[in-house]
C-alpha positions as MATLAB code, in Angstrom:
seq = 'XXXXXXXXXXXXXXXXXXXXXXXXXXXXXXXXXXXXXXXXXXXXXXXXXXXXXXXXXXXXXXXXXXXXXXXXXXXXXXXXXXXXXXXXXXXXXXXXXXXXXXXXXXXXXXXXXXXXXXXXXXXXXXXXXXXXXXXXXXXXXXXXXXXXXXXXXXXXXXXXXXXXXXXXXXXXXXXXXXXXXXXXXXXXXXXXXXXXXXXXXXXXXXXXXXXXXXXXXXXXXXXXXXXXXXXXXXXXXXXXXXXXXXXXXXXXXXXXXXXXXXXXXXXXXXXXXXXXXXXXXXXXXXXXXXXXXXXXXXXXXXXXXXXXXXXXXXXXXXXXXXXXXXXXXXXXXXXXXXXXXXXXXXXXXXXXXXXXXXXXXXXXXXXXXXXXXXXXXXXXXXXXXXXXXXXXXXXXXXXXXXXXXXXXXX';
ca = [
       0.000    0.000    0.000;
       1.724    3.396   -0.887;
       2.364    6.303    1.738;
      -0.418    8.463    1.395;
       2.073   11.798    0.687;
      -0.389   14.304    1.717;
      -1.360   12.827    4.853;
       2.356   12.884    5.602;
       2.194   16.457    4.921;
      -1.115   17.320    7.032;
       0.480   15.681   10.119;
       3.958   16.960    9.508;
       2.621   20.355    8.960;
       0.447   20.324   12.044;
       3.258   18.978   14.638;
       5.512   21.858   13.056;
       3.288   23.743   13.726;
       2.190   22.915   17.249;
       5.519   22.279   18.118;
       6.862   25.709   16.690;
       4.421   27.614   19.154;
       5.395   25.770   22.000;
       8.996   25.891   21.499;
       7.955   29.760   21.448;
       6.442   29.582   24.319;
       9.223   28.238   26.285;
      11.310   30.912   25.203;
       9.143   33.809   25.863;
       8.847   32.448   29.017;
      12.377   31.817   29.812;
      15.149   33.897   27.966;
      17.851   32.536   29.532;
      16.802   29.699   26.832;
      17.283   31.447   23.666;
      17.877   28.739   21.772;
      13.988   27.863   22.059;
      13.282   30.619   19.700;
      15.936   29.622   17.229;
      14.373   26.620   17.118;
      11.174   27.742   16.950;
      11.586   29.458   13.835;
      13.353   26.257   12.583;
       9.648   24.328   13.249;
       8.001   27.361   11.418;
       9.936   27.887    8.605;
       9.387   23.806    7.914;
       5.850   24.271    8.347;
       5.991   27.471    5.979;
       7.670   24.716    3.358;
       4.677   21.950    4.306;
       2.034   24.250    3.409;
       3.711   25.670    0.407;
       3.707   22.014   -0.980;
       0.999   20.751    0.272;
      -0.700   24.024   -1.567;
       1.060   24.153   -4.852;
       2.621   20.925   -5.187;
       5.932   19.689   -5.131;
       6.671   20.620   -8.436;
       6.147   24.236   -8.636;
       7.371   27.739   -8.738;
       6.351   28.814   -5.703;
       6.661   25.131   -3.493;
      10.659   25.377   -5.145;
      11.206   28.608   -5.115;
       9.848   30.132   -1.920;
       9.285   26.372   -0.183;
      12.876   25.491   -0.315;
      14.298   28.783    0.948;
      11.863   28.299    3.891;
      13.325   24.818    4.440;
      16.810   26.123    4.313;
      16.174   28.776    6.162;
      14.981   26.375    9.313;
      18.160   24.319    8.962;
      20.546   27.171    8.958;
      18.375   28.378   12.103;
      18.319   24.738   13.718;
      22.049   24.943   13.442;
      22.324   28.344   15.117;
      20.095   27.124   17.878;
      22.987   24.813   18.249;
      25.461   26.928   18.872;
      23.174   28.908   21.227;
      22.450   26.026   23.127;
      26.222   25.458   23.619;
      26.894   28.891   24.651;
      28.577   30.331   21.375;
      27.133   32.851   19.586;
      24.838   33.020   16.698;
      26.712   33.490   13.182;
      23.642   35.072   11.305;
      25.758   34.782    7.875;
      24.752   31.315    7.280;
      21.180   32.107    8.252;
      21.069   34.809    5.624;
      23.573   33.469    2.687;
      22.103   29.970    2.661;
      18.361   30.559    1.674;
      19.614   33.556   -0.237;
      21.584   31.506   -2.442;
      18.739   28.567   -3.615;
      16.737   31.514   -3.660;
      19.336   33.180   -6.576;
      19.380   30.101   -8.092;
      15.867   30.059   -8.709;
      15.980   32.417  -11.221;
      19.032   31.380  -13.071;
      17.021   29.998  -16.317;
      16.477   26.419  -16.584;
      17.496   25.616  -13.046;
      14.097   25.390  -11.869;
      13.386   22.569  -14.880;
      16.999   21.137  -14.057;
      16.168   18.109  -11.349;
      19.564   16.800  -10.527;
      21.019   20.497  -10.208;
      18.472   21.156   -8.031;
      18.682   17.674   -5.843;
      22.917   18.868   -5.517;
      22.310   22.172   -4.832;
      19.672   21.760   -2.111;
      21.733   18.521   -0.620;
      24.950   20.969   -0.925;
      23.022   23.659    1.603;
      21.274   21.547    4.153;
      23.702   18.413    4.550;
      26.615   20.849    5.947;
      23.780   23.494    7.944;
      23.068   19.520    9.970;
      26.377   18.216    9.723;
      27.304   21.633   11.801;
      24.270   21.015   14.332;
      25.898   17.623   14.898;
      29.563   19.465   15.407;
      28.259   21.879   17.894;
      26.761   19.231   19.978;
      29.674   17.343   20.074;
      31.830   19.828   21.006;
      29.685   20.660   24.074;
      29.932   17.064   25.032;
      32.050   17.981   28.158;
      28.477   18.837   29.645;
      27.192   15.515   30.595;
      23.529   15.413   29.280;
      22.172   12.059   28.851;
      20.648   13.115   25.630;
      23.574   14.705   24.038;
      25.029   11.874   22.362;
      21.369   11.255   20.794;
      20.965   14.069   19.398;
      24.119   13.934   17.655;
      23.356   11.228   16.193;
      20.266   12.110   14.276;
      21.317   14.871   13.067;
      24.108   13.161   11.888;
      21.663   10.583   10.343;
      19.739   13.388    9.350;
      22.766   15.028    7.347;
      23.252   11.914    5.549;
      19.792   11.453    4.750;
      20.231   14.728    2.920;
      23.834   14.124    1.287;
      22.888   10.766    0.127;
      20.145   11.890   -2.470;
      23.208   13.373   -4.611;
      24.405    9.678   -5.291;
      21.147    8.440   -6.147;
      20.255   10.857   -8.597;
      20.385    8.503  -11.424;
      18.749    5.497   -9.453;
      16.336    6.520   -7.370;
      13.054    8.254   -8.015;
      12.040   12.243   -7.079;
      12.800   13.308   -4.312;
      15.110   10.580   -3.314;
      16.753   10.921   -6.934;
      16.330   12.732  -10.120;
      14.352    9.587  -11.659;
      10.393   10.747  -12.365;
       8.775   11.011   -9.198;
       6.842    8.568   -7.660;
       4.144    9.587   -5.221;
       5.059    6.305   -2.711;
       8.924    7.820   -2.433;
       7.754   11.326   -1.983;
       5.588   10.067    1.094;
       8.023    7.976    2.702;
      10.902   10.939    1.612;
       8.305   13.116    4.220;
       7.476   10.634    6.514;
      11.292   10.118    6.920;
      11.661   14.431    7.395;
       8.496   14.078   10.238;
      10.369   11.412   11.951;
      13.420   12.926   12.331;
      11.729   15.822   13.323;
       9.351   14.535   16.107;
      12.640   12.713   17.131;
      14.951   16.194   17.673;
      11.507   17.693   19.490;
      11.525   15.637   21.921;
      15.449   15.248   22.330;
      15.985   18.930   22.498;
      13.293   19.150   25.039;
      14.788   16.630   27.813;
      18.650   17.851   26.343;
      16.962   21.025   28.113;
      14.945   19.442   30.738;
      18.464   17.707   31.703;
      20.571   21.070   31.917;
      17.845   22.646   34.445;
      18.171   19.964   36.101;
      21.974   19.392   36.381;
      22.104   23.322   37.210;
      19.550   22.732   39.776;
      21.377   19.952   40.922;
      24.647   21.875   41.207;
      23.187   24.703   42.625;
      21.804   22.288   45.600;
      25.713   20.872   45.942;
      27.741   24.368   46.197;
      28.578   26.629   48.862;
      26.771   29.827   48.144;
      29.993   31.775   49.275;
      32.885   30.151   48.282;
      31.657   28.356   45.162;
      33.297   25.277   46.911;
      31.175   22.148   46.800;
      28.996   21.724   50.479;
      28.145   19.147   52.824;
      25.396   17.453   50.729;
      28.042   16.940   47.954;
      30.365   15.186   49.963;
      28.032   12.852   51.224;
      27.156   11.912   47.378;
      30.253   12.396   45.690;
      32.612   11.029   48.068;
      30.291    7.458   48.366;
      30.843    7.249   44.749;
      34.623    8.088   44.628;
      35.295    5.782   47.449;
      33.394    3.281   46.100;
      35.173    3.428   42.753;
      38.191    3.483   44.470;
      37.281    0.283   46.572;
      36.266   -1.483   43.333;
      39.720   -0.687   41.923;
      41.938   -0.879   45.014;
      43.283    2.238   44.717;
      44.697    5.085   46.973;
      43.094    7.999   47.769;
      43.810   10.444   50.773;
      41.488   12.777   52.618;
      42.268   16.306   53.417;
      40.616   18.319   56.457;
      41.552   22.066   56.415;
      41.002   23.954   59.638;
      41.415   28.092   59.202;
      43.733   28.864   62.996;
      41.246   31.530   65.184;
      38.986   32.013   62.248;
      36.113   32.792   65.634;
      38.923   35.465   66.700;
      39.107   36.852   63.100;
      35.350   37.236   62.785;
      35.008   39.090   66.527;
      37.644   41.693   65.291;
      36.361   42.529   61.556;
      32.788   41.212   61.363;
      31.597   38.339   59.221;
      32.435   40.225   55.381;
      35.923   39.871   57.205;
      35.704   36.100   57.709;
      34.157   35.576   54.257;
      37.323   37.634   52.445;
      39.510   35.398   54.103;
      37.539   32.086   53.594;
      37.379   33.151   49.526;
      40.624   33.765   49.487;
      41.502   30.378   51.280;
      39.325   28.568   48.863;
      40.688   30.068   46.136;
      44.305   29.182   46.956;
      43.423   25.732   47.643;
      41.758   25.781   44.135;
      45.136   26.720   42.581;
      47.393   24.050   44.411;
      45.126   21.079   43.890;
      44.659   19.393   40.536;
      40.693   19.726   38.176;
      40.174   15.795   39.776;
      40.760   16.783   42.654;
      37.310   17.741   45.223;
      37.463   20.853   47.530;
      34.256   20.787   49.706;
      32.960   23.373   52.617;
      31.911   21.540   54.942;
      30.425   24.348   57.595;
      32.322   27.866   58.996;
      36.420   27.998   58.393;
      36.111   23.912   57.713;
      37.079   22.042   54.707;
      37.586   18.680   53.272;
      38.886   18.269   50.305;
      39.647   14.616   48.555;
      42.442   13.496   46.043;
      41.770   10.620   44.080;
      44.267    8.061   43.335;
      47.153    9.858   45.847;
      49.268    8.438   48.116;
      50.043    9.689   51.646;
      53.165   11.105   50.539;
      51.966   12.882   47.691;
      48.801   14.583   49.935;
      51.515   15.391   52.254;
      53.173   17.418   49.832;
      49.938   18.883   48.661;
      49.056   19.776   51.965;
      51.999   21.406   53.275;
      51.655   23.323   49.785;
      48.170   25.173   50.583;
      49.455   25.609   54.061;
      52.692   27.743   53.482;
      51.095   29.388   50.676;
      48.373   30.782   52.606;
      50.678   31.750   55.870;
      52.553   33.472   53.119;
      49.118   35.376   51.757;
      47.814   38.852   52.703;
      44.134   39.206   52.715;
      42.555   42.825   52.421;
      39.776   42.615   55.098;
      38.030   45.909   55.416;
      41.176   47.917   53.840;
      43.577   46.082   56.513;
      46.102   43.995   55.390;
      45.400   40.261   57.464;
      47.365   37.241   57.241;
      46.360   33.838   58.264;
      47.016   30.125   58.722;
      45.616   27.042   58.616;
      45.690   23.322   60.259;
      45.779   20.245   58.132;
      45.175   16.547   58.932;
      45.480   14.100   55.978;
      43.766   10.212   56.276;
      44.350    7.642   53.534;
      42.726    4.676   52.632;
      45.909    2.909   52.614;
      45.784    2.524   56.514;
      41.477    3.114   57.194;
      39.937    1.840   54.061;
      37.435    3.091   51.751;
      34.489    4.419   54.238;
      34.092    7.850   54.355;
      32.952    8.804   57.627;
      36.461    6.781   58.823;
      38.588    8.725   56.825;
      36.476   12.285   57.489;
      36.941   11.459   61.474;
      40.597   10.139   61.180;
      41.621   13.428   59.057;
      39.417   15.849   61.841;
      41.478   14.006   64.438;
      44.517   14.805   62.863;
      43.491   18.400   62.898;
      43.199   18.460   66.002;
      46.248   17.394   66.792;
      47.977   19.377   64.665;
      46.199   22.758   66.721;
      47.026   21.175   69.753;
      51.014   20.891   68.638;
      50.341   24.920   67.478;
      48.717   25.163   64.798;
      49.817   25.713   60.989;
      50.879   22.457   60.544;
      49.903   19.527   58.781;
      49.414   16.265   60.819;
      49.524   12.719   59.016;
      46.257   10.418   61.211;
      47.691    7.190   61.842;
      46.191    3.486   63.522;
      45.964    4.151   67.284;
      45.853    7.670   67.204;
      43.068    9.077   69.769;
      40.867   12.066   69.817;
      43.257   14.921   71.371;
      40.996   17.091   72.408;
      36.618   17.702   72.063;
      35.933   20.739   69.917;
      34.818   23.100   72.126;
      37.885   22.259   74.483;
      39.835   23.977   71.029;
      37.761   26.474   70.945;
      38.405   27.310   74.655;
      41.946   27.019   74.263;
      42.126   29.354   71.238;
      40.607   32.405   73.380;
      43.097   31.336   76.505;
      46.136   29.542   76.226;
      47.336   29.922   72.285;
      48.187   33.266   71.499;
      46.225   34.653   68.232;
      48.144   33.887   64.594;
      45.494   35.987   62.802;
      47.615   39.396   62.393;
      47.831   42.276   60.923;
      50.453   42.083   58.296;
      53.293   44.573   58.204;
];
């Protein structure tokens, strides 16, 4: 039983449509989304081409002349929705040139009548406008969206759905090829364009559904201050490290970073004081560990921070790193010039295994020892080590017995 071509058409035409409006929709209603309108007008440009040749035909003046610039005209815009979407800028050349040149064509005499030149000409403009789609997703693949990979793929399939009709211009009926057309290939040659189409929809929906959500997500897992990942990221992120790193039987150390008097720092300038300090802290730490490595704020002037597939020796080095670079930093807090330090303890899997709430007590006990030998030091935990001290017997003994190393530098 042949495709029914105009049915095709009808339905294609009324999901661009539909489709189109919505697509709007979401972008009037969110502009941080822009790439909803691009591909909006991609949806209504196609349906602009539907109705063309569902009114005139596929065979005439108007369906080839001002149907086809429509249809290239959605592609170059589906491409620059791409690029949107990944956070480069529209190039509105392409969106202009490509139409504008089938468009030209159309009134170069005899093109019109000329079905192969107008099969490679058509193919040449759209296969490349996809083929770019594809690129531009897949050079945004760093993001990790489920759908990404997807939606490269059809457009890749649909780029070479396009490029193929120039070999089978001698084989294959209209529109497939240049042979006479058959109305059975033109409707599966549509129902082929409405699949792929339904198929992006929904794609580029959940490829935005999934970004929300993974900025949502993020935004749930970072310390509104510091930028440093919180509490409620450890818990998830450090489960799945260790667990990785249990599977493999591989090292991995845990670093607890204690700022020295930070309570004495925020009774002298206020808490915007504190905070300067505690950016700049996080910030240093930033630049001395590697982009695997997991800095997390775990509540006031505390810190953990993990480092995957790192011995004891090498966290030892890392540690002592962040803590003379930051006794050698001057913070501005309130126009004063402040310096600081800090207290490190360091537990490794090596000696306490692969459960996190081991190693995050281990490395806090090692803090704690390291205040109680003075402070600005880094202390190693080891088996048989014992809690030194309860923390609000350290917090009495910073106000008493340890003279202040928050100072005013010189």
């Amino acid at each position: 039983m042949p495709i029914d071509s105009f049915t095709v058409l009808l339905f294609g035409l009324l999901i661009k449509l539909v489709l189109g409006a919505l697509f709007a929709v979401f972008w009037l209603n969110n502009r941080a989304a822009p790439w909803f309108g691009w591909w909006s007008a991609t949806l209504l440009l196609g349906g602009v081409t539907s109705a063309l040749y569902m009114w005139r035909g596929t065979d005439s003046v108007t369906s080839l002349g001002l149907g086809n610039t429509a249809l290239v005209a959605s592609f170059a815009c589906c491409w620059q929705g791409a690029r949107v979407f990944d956070r480069r800028r529209p190039l509105w050349a392409p969106v202009l040139v490509a139409p504008a040149l089938w468009l030209a064509a159309c009134f170069v005499p005899g093109f019109l009548a000329n079905v192969p030149l107008r099969i490679v000409l058509s193919s040449g403009l759209i296969a490349p406008l996809l083929a770019m789609a594809a690129v531009e997703f897949w050079r945004g693949r760093a993001e990790l969206l489920p759908s990404r990979w997807p939606v490269i793929v059809i457009f890749a399939s649909f780029a070479l759905f396009f490029a193929a009709r120039v070999p089978l211009i001698g084989v294959a009926p209209f529109p497939f090829g240049a042979l006479p057309m058959d109305y059975g290939w033109v409707g599966a040659f549509n129902l082929l364009m409405f699949a792929h189409t339904i198929l992006l929809s929904v794609l580029l929906v959940s490829l935005s559904k999934e970004r929300l959500e993974f900025a949502q997500r993020t935004k749930a897992q970072t310390d509104p201050l510091t930028g440093a990942l919180n509490r409620r990221a450890l818990m998830w992120r450090g489960e799945r490290l260790l667990h990785r790193h249990a599977y493999e039987r591989t090292p991995l150390c845990l670093l607890f970073l204690d700022l020295d008097h930070f309570k004495s720092l925020n009774d002298r300038f206020g808490h915007s004081g504190g905070d300067d300090v505690l950016m700049s802290f996080v910030g240093l730490v930033n630049a001395c560990i590697r982009p695997t490595d997991l800095l997390f704020r775990i509540g006031g002037e505390e810190f953990c921070c993990l480092l995957p597939d790192t011995t004891t020796e090498q966290a030892h080095r890392v540690a002592e790193r962040i803590r003379h670079q930051f006794e050698m930093t001057t913070v501005k807090v309130a126009g004063t010039p402040v310096k600081a330090t800090a207290s490190l303890g360091i537990a490794s899997t090596d000696v306490f295994g692969y459960e996190l709430d081991t190693l995050m007590r281990r490395a806090d006990m090692a803090v704690y020892a390291a205040k109680r030998g003075g402070r600005n030091r880094v202390m190693v935990a080891n088996l048989g080590d014992e809690m030194p001290a309860t923390r609000d017997e350290m917090d009495f003994e910073s106000h008493s017995s340890v003279p202040q190393r928050i100072r005013v530098a010189i």
